[in-house]
C-alpha positions as CSV (number, residue, x, y, z in Angstrom):
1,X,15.4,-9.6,-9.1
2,X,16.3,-11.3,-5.9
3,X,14.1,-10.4,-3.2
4,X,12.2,-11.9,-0.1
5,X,8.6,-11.1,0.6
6,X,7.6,-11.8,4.1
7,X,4.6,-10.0,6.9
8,X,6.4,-7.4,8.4
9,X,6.7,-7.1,12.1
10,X,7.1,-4.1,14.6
11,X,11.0,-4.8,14.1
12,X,10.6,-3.7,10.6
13,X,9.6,-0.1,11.8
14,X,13.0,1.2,11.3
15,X,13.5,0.4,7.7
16,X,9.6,0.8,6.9
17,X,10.4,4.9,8.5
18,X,13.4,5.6,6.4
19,X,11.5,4.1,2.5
20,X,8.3,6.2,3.6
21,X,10.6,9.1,4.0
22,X,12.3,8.8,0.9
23,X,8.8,8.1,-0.6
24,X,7.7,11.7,1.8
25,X,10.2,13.6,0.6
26,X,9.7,12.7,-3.1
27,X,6.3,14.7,-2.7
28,X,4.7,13.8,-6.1
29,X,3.6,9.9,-5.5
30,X,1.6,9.5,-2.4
31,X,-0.5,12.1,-0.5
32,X,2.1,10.9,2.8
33,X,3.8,14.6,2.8
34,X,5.6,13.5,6.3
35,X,6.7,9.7,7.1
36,X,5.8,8.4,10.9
37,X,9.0,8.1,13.4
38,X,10.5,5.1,14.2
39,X,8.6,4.7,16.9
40,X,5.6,5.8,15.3
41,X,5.8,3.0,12.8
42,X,6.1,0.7,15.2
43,X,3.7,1.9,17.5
44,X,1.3,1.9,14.7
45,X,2.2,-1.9,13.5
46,X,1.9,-3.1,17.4
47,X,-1.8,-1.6,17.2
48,X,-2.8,-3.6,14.0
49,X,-5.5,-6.0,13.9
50,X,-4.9,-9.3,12.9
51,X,-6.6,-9.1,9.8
52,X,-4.2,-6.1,8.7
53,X,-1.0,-6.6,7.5
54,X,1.8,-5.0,6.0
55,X,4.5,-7.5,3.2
56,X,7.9,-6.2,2.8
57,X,10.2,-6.8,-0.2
58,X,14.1,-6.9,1.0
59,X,16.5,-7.5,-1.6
60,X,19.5,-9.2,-1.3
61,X,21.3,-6.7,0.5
62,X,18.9,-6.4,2.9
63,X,17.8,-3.2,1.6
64,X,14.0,-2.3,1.7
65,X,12.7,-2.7,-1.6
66,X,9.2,-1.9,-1.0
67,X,6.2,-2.8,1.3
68,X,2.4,-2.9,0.4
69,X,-0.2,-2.3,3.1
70,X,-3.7,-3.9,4.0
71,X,-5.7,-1.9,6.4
72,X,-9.4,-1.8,7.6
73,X,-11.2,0.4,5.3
74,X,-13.7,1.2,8.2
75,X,-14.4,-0.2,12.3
76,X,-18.1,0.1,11.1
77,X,-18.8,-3.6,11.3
78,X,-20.8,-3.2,8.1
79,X,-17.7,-2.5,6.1
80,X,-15.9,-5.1,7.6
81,X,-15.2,-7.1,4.5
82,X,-13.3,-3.5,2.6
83,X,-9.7,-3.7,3.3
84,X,-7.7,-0.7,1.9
85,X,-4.8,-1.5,-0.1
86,X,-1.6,0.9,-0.2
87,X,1.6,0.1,-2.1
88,X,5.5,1.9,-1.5
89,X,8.5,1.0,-3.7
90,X,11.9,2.4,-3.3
91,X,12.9,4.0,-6.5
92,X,15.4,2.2,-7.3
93,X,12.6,-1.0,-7.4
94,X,10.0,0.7,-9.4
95,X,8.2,-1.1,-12.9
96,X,10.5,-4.4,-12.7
97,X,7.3,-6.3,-11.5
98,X,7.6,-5.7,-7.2
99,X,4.5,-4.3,-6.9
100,X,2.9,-7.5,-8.4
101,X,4.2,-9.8,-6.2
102,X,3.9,-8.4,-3.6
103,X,-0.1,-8.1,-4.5
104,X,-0.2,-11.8,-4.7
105,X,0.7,-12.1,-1.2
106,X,-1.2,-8.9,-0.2
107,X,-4.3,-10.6,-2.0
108,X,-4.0,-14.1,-0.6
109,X,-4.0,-12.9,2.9
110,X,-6.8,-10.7,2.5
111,X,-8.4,-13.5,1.2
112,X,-8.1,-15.4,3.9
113,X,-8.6,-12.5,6.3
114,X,-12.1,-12.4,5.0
115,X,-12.2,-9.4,2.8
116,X,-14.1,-10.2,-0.5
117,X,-13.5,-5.9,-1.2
118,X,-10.1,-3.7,-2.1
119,X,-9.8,-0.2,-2.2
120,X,-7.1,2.2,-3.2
121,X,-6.7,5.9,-3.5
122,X,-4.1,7.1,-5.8
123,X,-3.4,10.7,-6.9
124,X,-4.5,11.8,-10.1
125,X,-1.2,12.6,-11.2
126,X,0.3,9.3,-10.2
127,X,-0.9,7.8,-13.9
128,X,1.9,4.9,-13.6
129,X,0.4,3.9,-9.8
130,X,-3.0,4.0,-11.6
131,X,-2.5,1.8,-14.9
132,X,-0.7,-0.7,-12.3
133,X,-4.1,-1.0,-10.4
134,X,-5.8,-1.0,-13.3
135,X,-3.9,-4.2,-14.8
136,X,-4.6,-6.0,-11.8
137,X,-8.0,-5.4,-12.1
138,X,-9.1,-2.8,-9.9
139,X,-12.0,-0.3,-11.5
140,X,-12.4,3.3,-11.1
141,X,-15.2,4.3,-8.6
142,X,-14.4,7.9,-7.6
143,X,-12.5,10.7,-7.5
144,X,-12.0,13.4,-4.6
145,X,-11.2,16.8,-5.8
146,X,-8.5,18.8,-4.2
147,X,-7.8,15.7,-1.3
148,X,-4.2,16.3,-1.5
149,X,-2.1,19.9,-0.7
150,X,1.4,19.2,-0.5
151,X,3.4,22.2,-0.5
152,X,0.3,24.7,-1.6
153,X,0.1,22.3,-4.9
154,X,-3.6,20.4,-4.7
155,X,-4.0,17.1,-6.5
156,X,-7.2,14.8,-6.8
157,X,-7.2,11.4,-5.7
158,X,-8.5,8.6,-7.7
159,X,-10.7,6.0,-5.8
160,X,-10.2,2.2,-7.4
161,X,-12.1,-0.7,-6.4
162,X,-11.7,-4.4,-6.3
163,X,-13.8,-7.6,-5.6
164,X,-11.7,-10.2,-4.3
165,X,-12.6,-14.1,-5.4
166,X,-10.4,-16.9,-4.9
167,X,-8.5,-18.0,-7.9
168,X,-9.5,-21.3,-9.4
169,X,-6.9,-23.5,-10.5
């Protein structure tokens, strides 16, 4: 698979608005029931900190193949070292290995952003988005019952935790 990786900027809003509304209007793998506007996105991106990214995947085609976000977890400068982690593949790009690389870009930056902690809700249903988390090594810490109503239909999300230390070698 042929596909650049690269920081997204606020030019990216337009493609990052249409995958989240694909992603949206699937309603079964993310608790994001309505994707932001164009100029939502971007309005969003412009106010990100530096040590908060977004990566894209484009393929070939220039096609959006998927995009994986780094966020504060909290402003409390206590929790200042927790980033939260959220990954979004088109469908088409799904289990042929996208999500992993884009981690390792994810995870270098956030390395050297300064975060030594990941975190990631996933829905409890989502069991393919949580055995991917797992085999990078995140661990279970949580769950919050009922989090998600999309269309009167609750779901749990599953809380997954990682410390991040630089690979050796």
């Amino acid at each position: 698979m042929m596909l650049s990786i690269r920081r997204a900027t606020p030019d990216d809003a337009k493609s990052i608005a249409a995958l989240m509304s694909i992603i949206a209007a699937e309603r079964i793998h993310s608790a994001i029931d309505t994707a932001w506007t164009t100029a939502e996105q971007r309005a969003y991106m412009e106010a990100l900190p530096e040590n908060a990214a977004i990566f894209i995947a484009t393929a070939v085609n220039g096609q959006l193949a998927g995009l994986q976000t780094l966020e504060l977890w909290s402003a409390l400068p206590s929790m200042r070292h927790a980033a939260q982690l959220g990954t979004f593949l088109h469908p088409d790009f799904r289990r042929q290995g996208l999500g992993n690389t884009l981690f390792a870009h994810t995870r270098a930056f956030a390395l050297n952003a300064g975060f030594t902690k990941l975190i990631i809700q996933v829905r409890a249903s989502n069991l393919h988005a949580q055995h991917f988390y797992r085999r990078l090594g995140f661990i279970p810490c949580g769950r919050l019952h009922g989090q998600v109503r999309i269309d009167g239909v609750e779901d749990d999300e599953i809380l997954l935790e990682m410390r991040l230390t630089p690979k050796i070698g």
